[in-house]
C-alpha distance (Angstrom), angle and dihedral (degrees) to the residues before:
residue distance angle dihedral
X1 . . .
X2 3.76 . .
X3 3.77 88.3 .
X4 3.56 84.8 60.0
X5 3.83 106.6 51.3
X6 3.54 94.1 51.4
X7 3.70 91.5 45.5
X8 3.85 97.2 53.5
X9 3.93 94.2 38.6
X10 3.92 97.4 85.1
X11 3.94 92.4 50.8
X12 3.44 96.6 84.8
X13 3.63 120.2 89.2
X14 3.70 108.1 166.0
X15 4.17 127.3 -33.0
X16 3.86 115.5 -160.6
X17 3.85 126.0 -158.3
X18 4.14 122.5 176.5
X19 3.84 105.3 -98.4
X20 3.45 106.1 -112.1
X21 4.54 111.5 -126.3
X22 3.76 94.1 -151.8
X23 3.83 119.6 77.7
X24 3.96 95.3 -130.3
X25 3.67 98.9 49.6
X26 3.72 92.9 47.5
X27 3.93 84.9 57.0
X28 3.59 95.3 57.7
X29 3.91 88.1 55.4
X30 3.35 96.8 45.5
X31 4.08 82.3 57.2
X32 3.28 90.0 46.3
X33 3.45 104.7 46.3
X34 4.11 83.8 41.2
X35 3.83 100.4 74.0
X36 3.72 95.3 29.5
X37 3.96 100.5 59.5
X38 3.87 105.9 16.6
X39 3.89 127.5 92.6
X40 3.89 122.3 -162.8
X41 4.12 79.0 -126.2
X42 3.51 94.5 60.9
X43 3.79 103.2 104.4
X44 3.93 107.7 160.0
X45 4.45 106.8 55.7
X46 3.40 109.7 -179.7
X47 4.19 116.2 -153.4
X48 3.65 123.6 -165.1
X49 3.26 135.4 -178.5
X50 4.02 150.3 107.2
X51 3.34 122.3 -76.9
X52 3.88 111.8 -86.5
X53 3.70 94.0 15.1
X54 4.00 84.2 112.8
X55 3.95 103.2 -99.1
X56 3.89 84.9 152.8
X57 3.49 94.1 52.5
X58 3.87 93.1 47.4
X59 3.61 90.2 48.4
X60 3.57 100.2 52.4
X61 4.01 98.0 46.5
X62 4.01 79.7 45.4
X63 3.93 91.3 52.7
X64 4.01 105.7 21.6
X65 3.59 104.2 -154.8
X66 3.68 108.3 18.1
X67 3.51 126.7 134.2
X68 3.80 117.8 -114.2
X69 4.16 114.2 -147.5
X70 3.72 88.4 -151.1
X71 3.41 128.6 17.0
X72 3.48 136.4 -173.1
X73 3.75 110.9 -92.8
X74 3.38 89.7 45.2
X75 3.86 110.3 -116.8
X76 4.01 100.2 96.2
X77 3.92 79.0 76.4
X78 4.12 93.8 145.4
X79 3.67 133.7 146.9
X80 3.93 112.7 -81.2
X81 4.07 99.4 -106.1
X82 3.81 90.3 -152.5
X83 3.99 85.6 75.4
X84 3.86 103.1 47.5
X85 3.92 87.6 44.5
X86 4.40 90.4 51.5
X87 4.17 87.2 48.2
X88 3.92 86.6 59.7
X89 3.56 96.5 35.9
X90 3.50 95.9 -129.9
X91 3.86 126.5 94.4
X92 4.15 109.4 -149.3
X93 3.74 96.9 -172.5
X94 3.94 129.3 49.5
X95 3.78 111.5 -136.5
X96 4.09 120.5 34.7
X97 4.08 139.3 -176.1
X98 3.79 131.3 -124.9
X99 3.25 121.1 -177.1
X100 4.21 95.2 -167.1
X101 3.96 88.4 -170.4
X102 3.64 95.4 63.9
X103 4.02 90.8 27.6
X104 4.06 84.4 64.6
X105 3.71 93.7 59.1
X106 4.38 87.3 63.4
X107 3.37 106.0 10.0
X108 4.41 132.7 56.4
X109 3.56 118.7 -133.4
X110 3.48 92.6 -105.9
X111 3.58 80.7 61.1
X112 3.30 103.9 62.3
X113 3.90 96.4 33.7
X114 3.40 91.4 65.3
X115 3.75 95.7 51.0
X116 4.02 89.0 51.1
X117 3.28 89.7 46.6
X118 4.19 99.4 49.9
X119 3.87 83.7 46.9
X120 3.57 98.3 52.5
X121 3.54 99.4 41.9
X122 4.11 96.8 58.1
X123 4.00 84.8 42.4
X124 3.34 106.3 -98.7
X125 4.42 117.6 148.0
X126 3.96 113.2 -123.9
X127 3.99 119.8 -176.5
X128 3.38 103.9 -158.1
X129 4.14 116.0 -155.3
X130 3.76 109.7 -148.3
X131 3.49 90.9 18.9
X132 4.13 90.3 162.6
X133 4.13 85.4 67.6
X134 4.43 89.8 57.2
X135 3.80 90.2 36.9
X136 3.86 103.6 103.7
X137 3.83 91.3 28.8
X138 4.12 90.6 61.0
X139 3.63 88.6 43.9
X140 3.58 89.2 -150.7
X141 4.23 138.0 78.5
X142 3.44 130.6 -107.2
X143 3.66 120.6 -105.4
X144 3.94 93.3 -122.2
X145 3.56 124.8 -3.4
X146 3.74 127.0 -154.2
X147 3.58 111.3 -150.0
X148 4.05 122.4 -168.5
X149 4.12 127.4 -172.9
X150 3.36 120.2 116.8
X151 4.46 93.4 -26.4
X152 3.56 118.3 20.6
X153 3.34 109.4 -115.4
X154 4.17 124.5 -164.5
X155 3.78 118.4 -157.8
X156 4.20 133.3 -172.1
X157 3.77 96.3 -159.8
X158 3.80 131.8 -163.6
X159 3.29 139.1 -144.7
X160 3.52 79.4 -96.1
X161 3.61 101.9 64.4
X162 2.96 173.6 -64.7
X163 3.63 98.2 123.3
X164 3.99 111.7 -151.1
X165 3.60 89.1 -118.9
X166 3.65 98.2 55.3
X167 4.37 84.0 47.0
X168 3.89 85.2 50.5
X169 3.66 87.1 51.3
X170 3.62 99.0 53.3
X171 4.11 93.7 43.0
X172 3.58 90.9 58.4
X173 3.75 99.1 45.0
X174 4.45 81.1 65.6
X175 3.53 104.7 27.0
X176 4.48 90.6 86.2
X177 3.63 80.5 61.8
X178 4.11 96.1 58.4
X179 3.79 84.6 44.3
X180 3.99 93.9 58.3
X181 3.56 92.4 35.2
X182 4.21 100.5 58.3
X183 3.81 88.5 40.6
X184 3.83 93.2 50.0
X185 4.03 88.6 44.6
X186 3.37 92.3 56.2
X187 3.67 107.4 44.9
X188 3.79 83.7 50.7
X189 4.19 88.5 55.6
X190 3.31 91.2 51.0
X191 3.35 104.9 48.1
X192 4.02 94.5 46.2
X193 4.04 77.7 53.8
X194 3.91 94.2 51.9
X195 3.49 102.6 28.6
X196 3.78 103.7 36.2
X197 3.88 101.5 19.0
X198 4.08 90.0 -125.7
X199 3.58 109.9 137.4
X200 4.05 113.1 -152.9
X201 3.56 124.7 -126.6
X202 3.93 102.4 -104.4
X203 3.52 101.6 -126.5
X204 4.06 112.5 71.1
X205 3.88 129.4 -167.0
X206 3.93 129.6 -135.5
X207 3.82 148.3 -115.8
X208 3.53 135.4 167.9
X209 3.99 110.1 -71.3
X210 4.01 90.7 -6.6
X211 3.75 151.7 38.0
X212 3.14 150.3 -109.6
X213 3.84 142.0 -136.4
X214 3.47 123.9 -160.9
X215 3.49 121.0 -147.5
X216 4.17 130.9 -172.7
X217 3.64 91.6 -151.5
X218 3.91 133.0 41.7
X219 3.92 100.5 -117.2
X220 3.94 120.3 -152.5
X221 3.59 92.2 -120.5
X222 3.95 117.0 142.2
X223 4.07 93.1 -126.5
X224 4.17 81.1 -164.3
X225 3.93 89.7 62.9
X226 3.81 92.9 39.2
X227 3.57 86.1 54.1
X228 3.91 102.0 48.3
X229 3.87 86.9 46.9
X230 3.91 92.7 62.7
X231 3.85 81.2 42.7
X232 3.69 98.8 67.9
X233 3.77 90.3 47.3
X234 3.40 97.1 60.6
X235 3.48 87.0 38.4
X236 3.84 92.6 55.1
X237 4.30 84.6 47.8
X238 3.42 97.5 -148.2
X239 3.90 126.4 -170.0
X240 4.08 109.6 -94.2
X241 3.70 115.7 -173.6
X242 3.93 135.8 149.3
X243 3.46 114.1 -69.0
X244 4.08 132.7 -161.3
X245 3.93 110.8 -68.3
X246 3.43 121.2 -14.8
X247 3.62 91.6 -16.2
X248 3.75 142.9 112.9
X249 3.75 127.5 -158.9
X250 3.94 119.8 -129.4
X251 3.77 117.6 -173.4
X252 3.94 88.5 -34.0
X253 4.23 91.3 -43.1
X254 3.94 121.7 105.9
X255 3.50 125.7 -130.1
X256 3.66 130.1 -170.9
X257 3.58 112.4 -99.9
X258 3.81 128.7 176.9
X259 4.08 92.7 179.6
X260 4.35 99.0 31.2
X261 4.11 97.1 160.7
X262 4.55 84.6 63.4
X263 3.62 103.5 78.2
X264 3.60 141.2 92.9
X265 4.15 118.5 -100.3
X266 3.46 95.0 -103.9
X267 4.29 139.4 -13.0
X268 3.62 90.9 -93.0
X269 3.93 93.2 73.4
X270 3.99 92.6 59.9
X271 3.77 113.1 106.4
X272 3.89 133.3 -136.3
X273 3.63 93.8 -36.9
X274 3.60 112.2 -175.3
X275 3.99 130.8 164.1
X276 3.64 122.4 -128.4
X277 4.00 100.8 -108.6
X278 3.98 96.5 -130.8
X279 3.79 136.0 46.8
X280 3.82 105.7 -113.2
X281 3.72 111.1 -140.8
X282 4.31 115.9 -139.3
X283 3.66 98.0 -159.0
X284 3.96 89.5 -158.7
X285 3.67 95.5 62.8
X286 3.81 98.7 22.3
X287 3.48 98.5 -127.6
X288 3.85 136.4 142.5
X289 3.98 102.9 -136.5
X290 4.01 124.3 -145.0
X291 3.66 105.3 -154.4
X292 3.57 113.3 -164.5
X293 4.32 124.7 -171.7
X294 3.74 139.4 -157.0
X295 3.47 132.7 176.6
X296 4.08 136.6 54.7
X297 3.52 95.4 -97.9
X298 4.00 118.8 86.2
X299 3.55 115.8 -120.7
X300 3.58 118.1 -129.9
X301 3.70 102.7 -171.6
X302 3.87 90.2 79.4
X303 3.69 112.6 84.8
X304 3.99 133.5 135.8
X305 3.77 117.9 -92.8
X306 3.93 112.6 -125.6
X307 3.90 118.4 -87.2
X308 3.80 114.8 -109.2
X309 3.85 106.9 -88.8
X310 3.53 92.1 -170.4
């Protein structure tokens, strides 16, 4: 069995999953994700990611239980234990956070290399948020680094590559997309909750530059009206920013929210977004699907499955 594990571990070159918007679903993926790619040898994770694309949230479905330094509302604000622990010489826990964007504001590199390093060497795990930023300091790769933009992306890299930076580059060229998308998706929910007094199931599905809501029953909703009513607000660019709770803020309304911190700065910013003009039906799960698009490119992974011939 032994044999085994540490013959299969260098197959994997990347694996890429859509990033789920809503804090709940990305949870489950972190699980998921969790006990498919990690090894209790893996001792140096890497994450990456911009800030409010949900690195927190990825790290604590990843590691249930651990304490974040720094989290994202501000208030978890405590002193990295990875430094009192290297000052004794003597590491009491097993697995620590570093947050090396908010280390940098108190701490130089050197800093914060050397703590890594200490840890490390006597076999302790650090996951390392921002990892790209500590990179060329360490002089060395992560063992696995979980990347999140617009998919989340999970990579075993060599000494070969890829570098963090050029995995920081590559989130970041996607991550406007997830932005557009969760503010589009939920301007559409609530209007077909407002406007049409259809409340959507809370748990959404995915597809490049878009979403989708699945629905048990076909709804007579005219998906063109839907459509031109998200329009106008994005026309009208209103202000969207985090609200109290599990709320956003739209141009002074509030919007339920389960992931507020991942959306654009205000309607404007959202791109072409168009809805598909028909439910498509997934005979497997019997739903009726509302695809909705953002983005100037066209998105080919969208097509019409084949009518039954028989």
């Amino acid at each position: 069995m032994a044999y085994r594990y540490n013959l299969m571990r260098p197959f994997l070159i990347t694996a890429q999953y859509h990033a789920p918007r809503g804090e709940k679903r990305l949870y489950m993926l972190a699980a998921e994700i969790s006990q498919r790619y990690l090894y209790p040898t893996d001792l140096l994770v890497g994450v990456i990611g911009s800030e409010g694309s949900g690195k927190s949230t990825l790290i604590r479905g990843l590691f249930p239980g651990l304490e974040l330094t720094n989290d994202d509302d501000g208030i978890n604000n405590s002193p990295a234990p990875l430094y009192g622990d290297i000052e004794n010489n003597y590491f009491a826990g097993h697995t620590f956070h570093i947050d090396v964007r908010y280390e940098l504001a108190f701490k130089q590199k050197y800093q914060i290399v050397e703590a890594i390093n200490k840890a490390v060497h006597l076999q302790k795990r650090v996951i390392v948020e921002h990892f790209d930023l500590i990179y060329e300091a360490l002089g060395y790769n992560a063992q696995i680094i979980f990347a999140i933009g617009e998919d989340v992306r999970v990579y075993r890299p060599t000494v070969f590559g890829p570098s963090a930076v050029e995995i920081k580059k590559e989130v970041n060229t996607t991550y406007k997309y997830r932005l557009m998308v969760h503010t589009a998706e939920d301007l559409t929910c609530n209007i077909l909750r407002k406007d049409y007094n259809f409340e959507p199931p809370e748990l959404h599905s995915d597809v490049r530059h878009g979403f989708v809501i699945g629905l048990p029953t076909k709804p007579s909703i005219n998906i063109e009206d839907v459509e031109n009513k998200v329009k106008e607000l994005i026309t009208a660019d209103l202000p969207v920013s985090p609200g109290e709770g599990r709320l956003i803020n739209v141009g002074g309304y509030e919007i339920s929210c389960t992931s507020k911190r991942t959306h654009v700065k205000s309607t404007g910013e959202i791109e072409n977004f168009r809805l598909v003009k028909e439910f498509i039906y997934e005979p497997i799960s019997r739903e009726f699907l509302l695809v909705g698009l953002v983005g100037r490119e066209d998105i080919q992974c969208i097509e019409k499955p084949p009518a039954p011939s028989i």
